[in-house]
Backbone as CSV, one residue per row, in Angstrom:
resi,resn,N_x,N_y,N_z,CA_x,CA_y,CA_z,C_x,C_y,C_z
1,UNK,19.478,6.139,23.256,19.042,5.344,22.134,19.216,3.882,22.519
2,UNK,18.226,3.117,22.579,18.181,1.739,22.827,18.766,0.714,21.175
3,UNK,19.110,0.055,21.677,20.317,-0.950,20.744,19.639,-2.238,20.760
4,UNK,19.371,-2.915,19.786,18.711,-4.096,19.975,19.312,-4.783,18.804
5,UNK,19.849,-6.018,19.001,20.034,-7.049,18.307,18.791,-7.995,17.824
6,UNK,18.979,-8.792,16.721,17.813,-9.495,16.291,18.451,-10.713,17.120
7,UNK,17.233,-11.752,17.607,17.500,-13.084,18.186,17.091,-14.099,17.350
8,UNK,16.761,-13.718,16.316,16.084,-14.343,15.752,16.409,-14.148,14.017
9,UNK,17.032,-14.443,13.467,17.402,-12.987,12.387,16.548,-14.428,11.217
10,UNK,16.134,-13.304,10.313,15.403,-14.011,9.337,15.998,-14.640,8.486
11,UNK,15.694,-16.174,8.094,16.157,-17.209,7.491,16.413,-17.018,5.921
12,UNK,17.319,-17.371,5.326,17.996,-17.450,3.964,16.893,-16.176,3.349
13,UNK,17.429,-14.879,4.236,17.676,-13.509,3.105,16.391,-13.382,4.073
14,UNK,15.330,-13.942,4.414,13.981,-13.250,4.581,13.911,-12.081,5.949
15,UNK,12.580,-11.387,5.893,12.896,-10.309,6.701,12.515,-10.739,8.198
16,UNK,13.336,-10.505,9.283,12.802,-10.502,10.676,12.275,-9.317,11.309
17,UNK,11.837,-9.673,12.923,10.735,-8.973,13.682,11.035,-9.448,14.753
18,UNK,11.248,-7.876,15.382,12.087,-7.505,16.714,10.855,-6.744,17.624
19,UNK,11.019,-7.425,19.237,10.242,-6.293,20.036,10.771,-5.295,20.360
20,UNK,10.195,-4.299,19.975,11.011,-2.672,20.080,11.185,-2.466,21.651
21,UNK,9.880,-1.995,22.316,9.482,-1.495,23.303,7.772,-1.882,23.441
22,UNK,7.417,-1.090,24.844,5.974,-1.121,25.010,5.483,-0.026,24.711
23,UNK,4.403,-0.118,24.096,3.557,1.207,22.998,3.388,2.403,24.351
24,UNK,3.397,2.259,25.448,3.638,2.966,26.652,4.918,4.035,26.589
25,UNK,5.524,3.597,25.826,7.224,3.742,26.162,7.000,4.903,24.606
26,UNK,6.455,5.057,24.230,6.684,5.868,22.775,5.702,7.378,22.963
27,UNK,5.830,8.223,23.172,5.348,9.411,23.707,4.315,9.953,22.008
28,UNK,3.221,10.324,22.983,2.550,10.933,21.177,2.913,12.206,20.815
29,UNK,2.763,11.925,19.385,3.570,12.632,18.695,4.887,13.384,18.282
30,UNK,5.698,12.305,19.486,7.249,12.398,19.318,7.659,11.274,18.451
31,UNK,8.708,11.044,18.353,9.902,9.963,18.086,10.858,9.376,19.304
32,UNK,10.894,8.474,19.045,12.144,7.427,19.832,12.739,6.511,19.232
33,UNK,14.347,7.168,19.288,15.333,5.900,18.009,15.576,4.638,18.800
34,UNK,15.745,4.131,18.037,16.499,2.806,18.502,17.513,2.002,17.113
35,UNK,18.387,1.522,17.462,19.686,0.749,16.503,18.812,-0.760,16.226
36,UNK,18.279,-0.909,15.630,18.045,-2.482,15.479,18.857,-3.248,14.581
37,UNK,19.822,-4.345,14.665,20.799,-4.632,13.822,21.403,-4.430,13.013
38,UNK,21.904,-3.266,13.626,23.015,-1.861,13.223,22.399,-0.789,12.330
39,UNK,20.598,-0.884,12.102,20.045,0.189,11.216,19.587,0.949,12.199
40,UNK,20.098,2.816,12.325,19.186,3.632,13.075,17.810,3.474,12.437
41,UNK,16.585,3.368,13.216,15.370,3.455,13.173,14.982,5.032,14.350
42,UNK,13.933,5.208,13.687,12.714,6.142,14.226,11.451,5.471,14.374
43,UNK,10.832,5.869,15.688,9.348,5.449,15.865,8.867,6.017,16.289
44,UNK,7.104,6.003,15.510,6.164,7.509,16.141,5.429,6.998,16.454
45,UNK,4.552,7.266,17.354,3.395,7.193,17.757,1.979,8.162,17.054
46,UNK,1.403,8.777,16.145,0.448,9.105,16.208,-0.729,9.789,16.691
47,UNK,-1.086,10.866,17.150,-2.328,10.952,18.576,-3.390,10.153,17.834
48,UNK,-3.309,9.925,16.516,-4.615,8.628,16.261,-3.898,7.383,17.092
49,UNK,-3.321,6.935,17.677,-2.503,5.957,17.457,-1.863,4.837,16.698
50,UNK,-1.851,5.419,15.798,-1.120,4.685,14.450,0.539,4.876,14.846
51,UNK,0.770,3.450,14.686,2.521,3.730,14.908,3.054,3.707,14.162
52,UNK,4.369,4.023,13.659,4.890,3.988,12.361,6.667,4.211,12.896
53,UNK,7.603,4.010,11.763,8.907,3.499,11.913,9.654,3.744,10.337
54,UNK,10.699,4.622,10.762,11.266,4.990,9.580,12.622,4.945,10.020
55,UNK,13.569,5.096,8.776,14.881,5.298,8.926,15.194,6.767,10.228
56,UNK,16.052,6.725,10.224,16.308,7.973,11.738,16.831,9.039,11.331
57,UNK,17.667,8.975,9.738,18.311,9.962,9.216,17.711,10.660,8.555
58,UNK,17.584,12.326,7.783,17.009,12.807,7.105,17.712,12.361,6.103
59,UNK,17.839,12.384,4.257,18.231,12.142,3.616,19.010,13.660,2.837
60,UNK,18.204,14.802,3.604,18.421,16.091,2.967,19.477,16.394,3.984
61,UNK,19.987,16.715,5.102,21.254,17.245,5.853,21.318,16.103,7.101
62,UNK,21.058,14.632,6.846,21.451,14.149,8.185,20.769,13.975,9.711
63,UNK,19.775,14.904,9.264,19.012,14.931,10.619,18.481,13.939,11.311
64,UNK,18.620,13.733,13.060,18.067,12.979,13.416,16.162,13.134,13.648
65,UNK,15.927,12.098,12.408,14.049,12.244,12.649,13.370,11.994,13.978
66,UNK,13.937,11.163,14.539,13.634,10.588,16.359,13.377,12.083,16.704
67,UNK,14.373,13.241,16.488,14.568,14.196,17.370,13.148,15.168,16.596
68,UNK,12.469,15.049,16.142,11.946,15.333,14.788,10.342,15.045,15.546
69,UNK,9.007,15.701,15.316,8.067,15.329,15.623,6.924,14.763,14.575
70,UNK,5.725,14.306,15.072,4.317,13.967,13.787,3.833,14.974,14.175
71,UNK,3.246,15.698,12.740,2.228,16.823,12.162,1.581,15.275,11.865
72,UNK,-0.120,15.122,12.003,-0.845,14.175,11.170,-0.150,12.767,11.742
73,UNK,-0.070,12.337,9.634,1.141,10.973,9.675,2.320,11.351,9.108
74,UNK,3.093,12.718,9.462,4.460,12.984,8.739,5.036,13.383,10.069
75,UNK,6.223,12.631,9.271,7.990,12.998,10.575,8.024,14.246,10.158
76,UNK,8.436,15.142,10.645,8.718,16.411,10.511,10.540,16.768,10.743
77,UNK,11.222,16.637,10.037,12.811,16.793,10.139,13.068,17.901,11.265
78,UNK,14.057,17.367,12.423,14.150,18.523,13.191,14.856,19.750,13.011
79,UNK,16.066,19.597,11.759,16.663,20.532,11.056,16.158,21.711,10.222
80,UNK,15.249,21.092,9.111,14.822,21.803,8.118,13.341,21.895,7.887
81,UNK,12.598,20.915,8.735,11.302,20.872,8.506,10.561,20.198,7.495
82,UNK,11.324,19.543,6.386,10.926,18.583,5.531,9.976,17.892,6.227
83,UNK,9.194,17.194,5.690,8.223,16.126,6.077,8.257,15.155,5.340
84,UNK,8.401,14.081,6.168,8.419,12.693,5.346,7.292,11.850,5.596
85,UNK,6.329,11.390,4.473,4.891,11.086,4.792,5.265,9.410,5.669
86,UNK,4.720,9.356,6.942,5.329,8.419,7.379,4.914,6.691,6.828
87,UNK,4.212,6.818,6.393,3.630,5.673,5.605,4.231,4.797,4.339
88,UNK,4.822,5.851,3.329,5.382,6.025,2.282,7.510,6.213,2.603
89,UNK,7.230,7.291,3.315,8.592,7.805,3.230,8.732,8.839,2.513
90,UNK,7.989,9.141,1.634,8.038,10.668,0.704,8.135,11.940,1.388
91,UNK,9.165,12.250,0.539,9.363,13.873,1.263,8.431,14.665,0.659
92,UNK,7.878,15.612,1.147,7.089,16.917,0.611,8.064,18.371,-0.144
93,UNK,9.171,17.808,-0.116,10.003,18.502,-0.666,10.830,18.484,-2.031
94,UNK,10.700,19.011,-3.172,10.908,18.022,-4.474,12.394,18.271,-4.231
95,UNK,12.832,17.103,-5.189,14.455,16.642,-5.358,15.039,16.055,-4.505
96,UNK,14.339,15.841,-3.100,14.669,15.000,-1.765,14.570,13.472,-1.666
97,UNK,15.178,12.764,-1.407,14.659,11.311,-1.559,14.062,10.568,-0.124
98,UNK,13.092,10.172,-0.486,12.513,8.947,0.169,12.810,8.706,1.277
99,UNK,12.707,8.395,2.951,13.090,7.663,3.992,12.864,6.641,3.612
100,UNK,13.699,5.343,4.310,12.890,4.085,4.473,11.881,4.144,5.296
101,UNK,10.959,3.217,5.067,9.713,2.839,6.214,9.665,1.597,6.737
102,UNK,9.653,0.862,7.373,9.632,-0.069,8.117,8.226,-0.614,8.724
103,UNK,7.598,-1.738,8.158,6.440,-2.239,9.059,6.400,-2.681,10.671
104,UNK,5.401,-2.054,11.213,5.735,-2.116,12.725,4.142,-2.574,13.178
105,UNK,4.198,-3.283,13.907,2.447,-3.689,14.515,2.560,-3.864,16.230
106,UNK,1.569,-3.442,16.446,1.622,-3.530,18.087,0.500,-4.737,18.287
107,UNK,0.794,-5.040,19.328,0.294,-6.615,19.841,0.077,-6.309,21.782
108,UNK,-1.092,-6.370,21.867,-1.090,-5.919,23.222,-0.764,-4.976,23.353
109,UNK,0.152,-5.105,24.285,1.484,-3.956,24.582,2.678,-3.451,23.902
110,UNK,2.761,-4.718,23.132,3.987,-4.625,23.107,4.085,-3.934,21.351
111,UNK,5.418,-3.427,21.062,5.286,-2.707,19.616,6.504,-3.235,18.607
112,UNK,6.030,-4.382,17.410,7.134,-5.076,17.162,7.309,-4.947,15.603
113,UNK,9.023,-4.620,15.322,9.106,-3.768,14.128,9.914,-4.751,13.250
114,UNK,9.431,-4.743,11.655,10.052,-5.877,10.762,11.141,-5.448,9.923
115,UNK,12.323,-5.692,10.041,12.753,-5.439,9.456,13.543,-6.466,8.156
116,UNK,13.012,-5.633,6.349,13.621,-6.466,5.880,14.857,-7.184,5.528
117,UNK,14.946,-8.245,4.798,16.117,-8.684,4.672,17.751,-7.715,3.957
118,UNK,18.750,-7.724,4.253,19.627,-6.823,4.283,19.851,-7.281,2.882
C-alpha cells in the first residue's frame, strides 16, 4: 500500500489534490489502496476506463475494497460481496451505509485524487 502525504494541503478548511500514481499503475478492473493523509483510499480503474476512488473499508465487516474488484461501476466487497455503486458510494444492500467517494481525474498519465477538507 503506497502512503502519500499531501504537499500541498488545502488552504483554510478547503479540499486538496494529490498525484496518486500513473493510470498505467492501476490494473482493470481491480483496486489499488493507497493512505493519502492518513485516509485509506481505494482506486479502480474501469474496463470503460472510468476511474473512480472510494474509502478502502467496507462499512458492513471492515473489508478491504482495494482487495475487492469492479462488476460495471461497483466495488464489489471482497468479504461479502456487497456492492458499492462507485460513483455514489451506495450499497446495494439495504441497512448498509454509504462508502465515501472521492473525486479523482486523470491528466495525461497521471491519476490525481481530491480529497476534501477534513
Amino acid at each position: 500500500m503506497q502512503t502519500l502525504a499531501l504537499k500541498t494541503p488545502g488552504r483554510n478548511g478547503s479540499a486538496a489534490r494529490v498525484r496518486l500514481c500513473d493510470l498505467d499503475d492501476l490494473p482493470v478492473g481491480l483496486g489499488r489502496p493507497f493512505v493519502v493523509a492518513g485516509r485509506a483510499v481505494a482506486v479502480f480503474r474501469a474496463r470503460d476506463g472510468k476511474v473512480f476512488a472510494t474509502a478502502n473499508t467496507c462499512p458492513h465487516k471492515a473489508g478491504p475494497l482495494a482487495d475487492g474488484m469492479l462488476v460495471g461501476h461497483q466495488v464489489v466487497c471482497p468479504l461479502h460481496a456487497f456492492r458499492f455503486a462507485a460513483g455514489s458510494g451506495e450499497c446495494d444492500q439495504p441497512n448498509v451505509c454509504a462508502v465515501a467517494t472521492y473525486p479523482v481525474e486523470v491528466e495525461g498519465s497521471a491519476v490525481f485524487l481530491t480529497l476534501p477538507a477534513a
